[in-house]
C-alpha positions in Angstrom: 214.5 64.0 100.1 216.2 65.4 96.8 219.4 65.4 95.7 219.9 69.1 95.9 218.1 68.9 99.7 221.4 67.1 100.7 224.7 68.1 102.1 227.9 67.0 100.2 229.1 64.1 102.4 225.4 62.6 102.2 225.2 63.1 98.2 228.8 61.4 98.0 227.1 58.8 100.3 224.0 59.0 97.8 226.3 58.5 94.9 228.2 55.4 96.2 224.6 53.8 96.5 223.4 54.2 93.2 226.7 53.1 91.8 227.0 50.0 93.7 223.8 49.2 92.6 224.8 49.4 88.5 226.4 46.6 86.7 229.5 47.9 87.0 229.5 48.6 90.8 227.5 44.7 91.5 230.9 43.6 90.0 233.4 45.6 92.2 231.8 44.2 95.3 231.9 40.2 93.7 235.4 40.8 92.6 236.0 42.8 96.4 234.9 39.6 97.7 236.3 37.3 95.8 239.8 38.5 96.1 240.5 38.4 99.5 239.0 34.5 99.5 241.4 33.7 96.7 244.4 35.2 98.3 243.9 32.4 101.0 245.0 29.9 98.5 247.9 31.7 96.9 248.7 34.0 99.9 247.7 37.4 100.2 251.5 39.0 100.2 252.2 37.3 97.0 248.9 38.3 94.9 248.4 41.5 96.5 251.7 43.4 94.6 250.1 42.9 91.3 246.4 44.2 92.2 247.4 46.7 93.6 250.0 47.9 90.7 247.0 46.4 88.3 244.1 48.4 89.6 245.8 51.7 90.2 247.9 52.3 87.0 244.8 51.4 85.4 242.4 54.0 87.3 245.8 56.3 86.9 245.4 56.0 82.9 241.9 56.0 83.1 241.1 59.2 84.8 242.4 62.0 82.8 241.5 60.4 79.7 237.7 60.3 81.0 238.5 64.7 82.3 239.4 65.2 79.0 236.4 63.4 77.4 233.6 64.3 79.5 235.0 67.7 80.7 234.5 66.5 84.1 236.3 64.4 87.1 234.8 60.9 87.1 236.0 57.8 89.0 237.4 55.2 86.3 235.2 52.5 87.4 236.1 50.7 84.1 239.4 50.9 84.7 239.2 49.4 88.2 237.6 46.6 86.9 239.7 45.9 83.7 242.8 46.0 86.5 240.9 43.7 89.1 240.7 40.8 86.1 243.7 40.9 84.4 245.5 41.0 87.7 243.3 37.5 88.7 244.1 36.1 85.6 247.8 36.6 85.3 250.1 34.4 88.0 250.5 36.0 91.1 254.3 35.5 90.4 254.8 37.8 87.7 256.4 40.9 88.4 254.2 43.7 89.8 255.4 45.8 86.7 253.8 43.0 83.9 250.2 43.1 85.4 250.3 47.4 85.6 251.8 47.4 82.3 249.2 45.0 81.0 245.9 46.5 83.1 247.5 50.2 81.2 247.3 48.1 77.7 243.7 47.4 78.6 242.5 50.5 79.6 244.1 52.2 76.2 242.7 49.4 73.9 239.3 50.9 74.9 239.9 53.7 72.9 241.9 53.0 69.8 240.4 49.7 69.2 236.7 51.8 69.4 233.2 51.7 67.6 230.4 54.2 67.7 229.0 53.4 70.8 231.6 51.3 72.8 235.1 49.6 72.8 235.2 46.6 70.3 237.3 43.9 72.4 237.6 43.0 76.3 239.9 45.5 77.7 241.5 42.7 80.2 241.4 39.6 77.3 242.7 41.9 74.8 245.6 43.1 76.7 246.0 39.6 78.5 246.6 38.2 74.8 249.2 40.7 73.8 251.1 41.6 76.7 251.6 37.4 76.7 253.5 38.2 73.1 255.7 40.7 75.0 256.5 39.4 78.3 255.9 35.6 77.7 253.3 35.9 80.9 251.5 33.3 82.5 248.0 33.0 83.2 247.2 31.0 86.3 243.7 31.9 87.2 244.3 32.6 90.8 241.1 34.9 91.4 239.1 31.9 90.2 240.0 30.2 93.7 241.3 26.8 92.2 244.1 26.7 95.1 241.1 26.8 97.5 238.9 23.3 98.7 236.6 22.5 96.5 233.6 24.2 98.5 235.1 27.3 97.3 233.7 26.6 93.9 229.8 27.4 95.2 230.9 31.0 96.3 232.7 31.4 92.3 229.0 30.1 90.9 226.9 31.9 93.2 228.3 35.1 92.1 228.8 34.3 88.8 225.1 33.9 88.4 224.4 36.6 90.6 226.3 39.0 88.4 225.4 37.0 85.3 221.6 37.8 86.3 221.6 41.2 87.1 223.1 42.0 83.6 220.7 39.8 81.8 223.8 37.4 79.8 222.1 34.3 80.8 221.7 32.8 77.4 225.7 33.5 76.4 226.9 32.1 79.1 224.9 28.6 79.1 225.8 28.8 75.6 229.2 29.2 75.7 229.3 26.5 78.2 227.0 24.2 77.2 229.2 24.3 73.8 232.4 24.0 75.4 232.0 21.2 77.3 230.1 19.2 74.6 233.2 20.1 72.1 235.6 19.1 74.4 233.5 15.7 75.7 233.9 14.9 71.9 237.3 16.3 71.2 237.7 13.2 74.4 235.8 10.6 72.2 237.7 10.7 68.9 241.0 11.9 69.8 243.4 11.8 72.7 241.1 12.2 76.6 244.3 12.7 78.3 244.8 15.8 76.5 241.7 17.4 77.1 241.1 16.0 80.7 243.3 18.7 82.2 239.9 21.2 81.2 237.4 19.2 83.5 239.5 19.8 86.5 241.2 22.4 88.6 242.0 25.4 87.5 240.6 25.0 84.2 237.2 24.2 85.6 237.6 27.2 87.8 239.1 29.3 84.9 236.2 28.6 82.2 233.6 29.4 84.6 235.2 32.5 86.3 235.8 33.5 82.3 232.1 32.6 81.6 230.6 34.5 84.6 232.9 37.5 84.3 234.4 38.3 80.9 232.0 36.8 78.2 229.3 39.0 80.3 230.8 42.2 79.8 228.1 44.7 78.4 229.7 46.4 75.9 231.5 43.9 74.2 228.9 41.2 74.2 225.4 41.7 72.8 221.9 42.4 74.6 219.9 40.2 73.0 219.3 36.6 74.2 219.1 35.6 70.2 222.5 37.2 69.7 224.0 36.4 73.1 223.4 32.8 72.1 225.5 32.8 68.8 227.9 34.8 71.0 228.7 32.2 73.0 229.1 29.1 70.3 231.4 31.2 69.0 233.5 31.6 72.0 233.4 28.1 72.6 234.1 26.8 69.3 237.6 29.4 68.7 238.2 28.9 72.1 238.2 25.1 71.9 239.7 25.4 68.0 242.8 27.4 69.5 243.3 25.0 72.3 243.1 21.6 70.2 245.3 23.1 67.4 247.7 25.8 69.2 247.7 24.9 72.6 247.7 28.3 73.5 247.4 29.3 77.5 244.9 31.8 76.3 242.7 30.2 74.5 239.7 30.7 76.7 240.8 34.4 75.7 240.9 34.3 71.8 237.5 32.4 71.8 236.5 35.4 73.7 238.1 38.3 71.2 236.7 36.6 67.9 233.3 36.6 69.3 234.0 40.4 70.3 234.7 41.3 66.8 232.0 39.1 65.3 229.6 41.3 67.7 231.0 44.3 66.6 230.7 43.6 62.7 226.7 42.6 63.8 226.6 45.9 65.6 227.8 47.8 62.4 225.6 46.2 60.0 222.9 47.1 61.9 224.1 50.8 61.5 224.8 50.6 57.7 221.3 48.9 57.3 219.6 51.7 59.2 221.3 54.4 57.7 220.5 52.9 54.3 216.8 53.2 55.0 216.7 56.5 56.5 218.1 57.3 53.2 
């Protein structure tokens, strides 16, 4: 049966499908599932103020932008998302108020830090990073279950590859990874291990591979090619890993992540100025 053969509640019901079944909607239901399994370590009253505030100030700033662009009433599926992350990454303790304020920095980032085709930087590292500046936040991982046994750690890598798969980032994140951990096995070797034995258990564990699974995959921001993807993520791994050895930094994970999103965007430009120069 065709679309225009349908009734309105059965096309909305239509609609839901096909988004659940894009990228974008996969993710929704992982993080919709993750959540509420995460919340059993931290407690549900206490992490559910700042998803809440999070996800709907973010949809809230999202919506009207996206009317005005596309002329049209679209659900801010981005935005949802961009508020789901920041509020797992942020401590459930912080103020309701720090995690909306921060998910709205996100969702705005999107458009003045812009290229062509897409947003240059993570929404949720980028305002993660700077709303830290601000508010002096901390970033506990919670929606990586750390607080949970650690059985809980299968359901995190089952759908971190599951999402991983379906938007083909394999190769970036085994790279960033793979890189990470042999940096840091080193960094153990020739320097100080108690320093950098805090990152092979909970919640770094937890946070790098949440980060990996979730953030270094985003589409736009990270590039389509396994070729590229694999640079991609040594780069991560090496600022992220550079940051934490000589800053200390609690987002580290986070700058690795925004230096990789501008070398991606530079790659993405030359491309355009090397086209344009042949069309020419």
């Amino acid at each position: 049966m065709t679309d225009a053969a349908l009734s309105p509640p059965l096309l909305r019901v239509r609609s839901l499908q096909r988004f659940f079944k894009t990228p974008k909607g996969l993710l929704v239901l992982v993080l919709a599932l993750l959540i509420p399994l995460a919340a059993a370590g931290s407690g549900g009253a206490v992490v559910a103020p700042g998803v809440i505030a999070a996800a709907l100030v973010a949809m809230a700033v999202d919506a009207p932008i996206l009317r005005w662009r596309d002329d049209t009433w679209v659900f801010p599926s981005g935005a949802l998302l961009t508020g789901l992350l920041v509020a797992m990454v942020l401590s459930p303790h912080e103020p309701w108020y720090i995690a909306a304020v921060t998910a709205a920095v996100g969702v705005v980032s999107k458009y003045v830090a812009r290229g062509r085709s897409a947003n240059v930087f993570n929404p949720a590292a980028l305002a993660l990073v700077a709303t830290f500046y601000v508010f002096d936040t901390g970033q506990s991982w919670w929606g990586a279950l750390p607080e949970l046994p650690i059985v809980a750690i299968a359901a995190l890598f089952a759908t971190g590859v599951f999402i991983t798969d379906r938007v083909k980032k394999m190769p970036a994140v085994l790279a960033f990874l793979g890189t990470y951990y042999l940096l840091i096995t080193a960094a153990a070797f020739l320097g100080d291990p108690a320093r950098v034995a805090e990152l092979y258990r909970e919640p770094d564990l937890h946070a790098a591979l949440f980060f990996a699974f979730f953030m270094v995959t985003d589409p736009p921001t990270s590039p389509p090619k396994p070729r590229d993807q694999l640079t991609f993520g040594v780069i991560t791994a090496v600022v992220s890993v550079a940051v934490f050895e000589l800053i200390g930094a609690a987002y580290f994970l986070l700058a690795g992540l925004l230096v990789a999103n501008g070398w991606e965007a530079w790659r993405r430009h030359c491309i355009r100025r090397a086209r344009e120069a042949s069309r020419t």
